[in-house]
N, C-alpha and C positions, 0 to 999 in steps of 0.2 A: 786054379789056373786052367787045368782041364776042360771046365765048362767053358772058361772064355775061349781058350782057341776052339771047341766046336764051335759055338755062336760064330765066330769069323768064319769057318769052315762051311756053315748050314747058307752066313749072309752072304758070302762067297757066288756060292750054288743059287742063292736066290736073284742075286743079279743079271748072273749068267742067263739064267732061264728066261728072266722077264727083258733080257737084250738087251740090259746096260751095258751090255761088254761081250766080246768076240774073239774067237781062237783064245789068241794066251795075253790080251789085253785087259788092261785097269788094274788098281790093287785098293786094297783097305787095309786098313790098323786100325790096333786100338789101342793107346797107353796104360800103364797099371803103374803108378808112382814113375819111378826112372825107367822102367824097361818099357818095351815096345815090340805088341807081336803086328809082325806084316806078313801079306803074302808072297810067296817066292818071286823071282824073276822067270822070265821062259816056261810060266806053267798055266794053265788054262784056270779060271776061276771056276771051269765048272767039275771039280772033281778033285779036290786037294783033298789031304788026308792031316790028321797031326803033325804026323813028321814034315809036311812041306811048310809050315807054318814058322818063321824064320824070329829069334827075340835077339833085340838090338837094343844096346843102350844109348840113352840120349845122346853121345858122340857119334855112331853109327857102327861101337864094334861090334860085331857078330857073337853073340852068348851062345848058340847052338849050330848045329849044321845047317849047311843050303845054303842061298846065294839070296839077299834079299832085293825085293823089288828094283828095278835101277832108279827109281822114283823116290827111293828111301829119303833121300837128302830132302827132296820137299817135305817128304812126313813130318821127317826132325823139325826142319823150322820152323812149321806153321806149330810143333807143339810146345817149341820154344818160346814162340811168341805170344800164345793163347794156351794162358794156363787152363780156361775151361774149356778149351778141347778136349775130348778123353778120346773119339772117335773121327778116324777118315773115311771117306768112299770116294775115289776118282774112278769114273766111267769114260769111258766114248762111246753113249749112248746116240741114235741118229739122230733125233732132232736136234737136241739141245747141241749137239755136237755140230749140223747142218748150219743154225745159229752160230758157231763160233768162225767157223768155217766163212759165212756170209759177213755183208757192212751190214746186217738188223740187228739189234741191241735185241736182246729177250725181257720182257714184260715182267716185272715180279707181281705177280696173282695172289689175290687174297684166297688163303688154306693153310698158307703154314707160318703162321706166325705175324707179326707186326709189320706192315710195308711203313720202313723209313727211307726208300729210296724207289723213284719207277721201274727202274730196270736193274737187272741185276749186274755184280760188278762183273768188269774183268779186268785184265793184263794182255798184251802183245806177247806174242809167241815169242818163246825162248826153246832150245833144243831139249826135247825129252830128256831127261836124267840131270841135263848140265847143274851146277852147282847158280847157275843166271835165272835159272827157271824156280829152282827152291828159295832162291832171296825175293824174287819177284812175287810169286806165288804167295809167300807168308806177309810179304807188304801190301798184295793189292786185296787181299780177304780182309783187312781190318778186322773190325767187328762183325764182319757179315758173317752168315752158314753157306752161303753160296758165291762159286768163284768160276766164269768160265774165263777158262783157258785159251785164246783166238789161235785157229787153224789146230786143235789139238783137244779136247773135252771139255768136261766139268770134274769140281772138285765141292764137296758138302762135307760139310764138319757138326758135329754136336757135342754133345759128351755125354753119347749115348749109343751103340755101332746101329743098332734100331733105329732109330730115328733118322740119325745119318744115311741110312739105307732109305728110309722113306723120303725121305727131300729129296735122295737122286730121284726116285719113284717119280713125287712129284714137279720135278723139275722136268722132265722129261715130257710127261703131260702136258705140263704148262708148255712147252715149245711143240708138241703136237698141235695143240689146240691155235696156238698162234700162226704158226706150216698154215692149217687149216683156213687160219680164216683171213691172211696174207692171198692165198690162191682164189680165196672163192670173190675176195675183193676186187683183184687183177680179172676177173673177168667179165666182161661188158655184158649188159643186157640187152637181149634182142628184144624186148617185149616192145 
């Protein structure tokens, strides 16, 4: 179990750095049969240690110290509902986040996996933590790995914390490159 909470602890720090997340926003899990390590509430992703690392069983009680994510409740039900989940990453990364924010639907890009759908899914905003947000959140993912959230981030799943880390990666990309090429189409040519 050790290796695993470092893995969260390192993909933590990895997100932080590459700007998926800011101050003491986002969190990831990862399942291990019933139990469920998440990261704290109120604490920055970029510098958690063991002990901030919070294990919760599939109801939401607390197995160890700390206060877990206020987010927990959606962890639980998207893992309720998708047994091949093993791994979360929710970000409020800028673009993809700018995208939730905005009326443009985000393009699902061939890189990661199979396009069954053009754009990727989402849900209408519901209040951070509320119990509206984790019922909604676990019904508008479906099948998908990707899920944004309107007026509030993204959420990737896999059953793998790795991989799930790389979808935020490239999800993130994909709504840069989109930003990008939104702007450069909005503006006229003088030629």
């Amino acid at each position: 179990m050790k290796k695993n909470i470092n893995n969260i602890i390192n993909i933590s720090k990895e997100i932080y750095d590459k700007g998926l997340v800011s101050g003491k926003a986002g969190n990831i899990s990862a399942r291990f049969g019933n139990v469920v390590a998440i990261t704290p509430t109120l604490k920055s992703l970029s510098n958690l240690s063991e002990e901030d690392i919070v294990m919760v069983d599939m109801n939401g009680n607390v197995l160890t110290k700390g206060k877990p994510s206020s987010e927990v409740n959606m962890h639980l039900e998207i893992y309720k509902k998708r047994s091949d989940v093993k791994a979360i990453v929710h970000t409020h990364s800028p673009y993809a986040t700018g995208f939730a924010f905005s009326n443009k639907k985000l393009k699902r890009l061939e890189g990661f996996g199979t396009i069954k759908n053009p754009y990727l899914a989402d849900i209408e905003y519901e209040k951070p933590g509320s119990d509206e947000l984790a019922k909604s959140a676990s019904e508008g993912l479906g099948n998908e790995d990707v899920l944004i959230l309107k007026n509030h981030g993204v959420i990737c799943v896999s059953d793998d914390l790795t991989e799930a880390m790389l979808l935020a990666v490239f999800v993130e990309e994909t709504a840069k490159t989109q930003f990008i090429t939104h702007m450069l189409n909005s503006v006229e040519d003088n030629d």
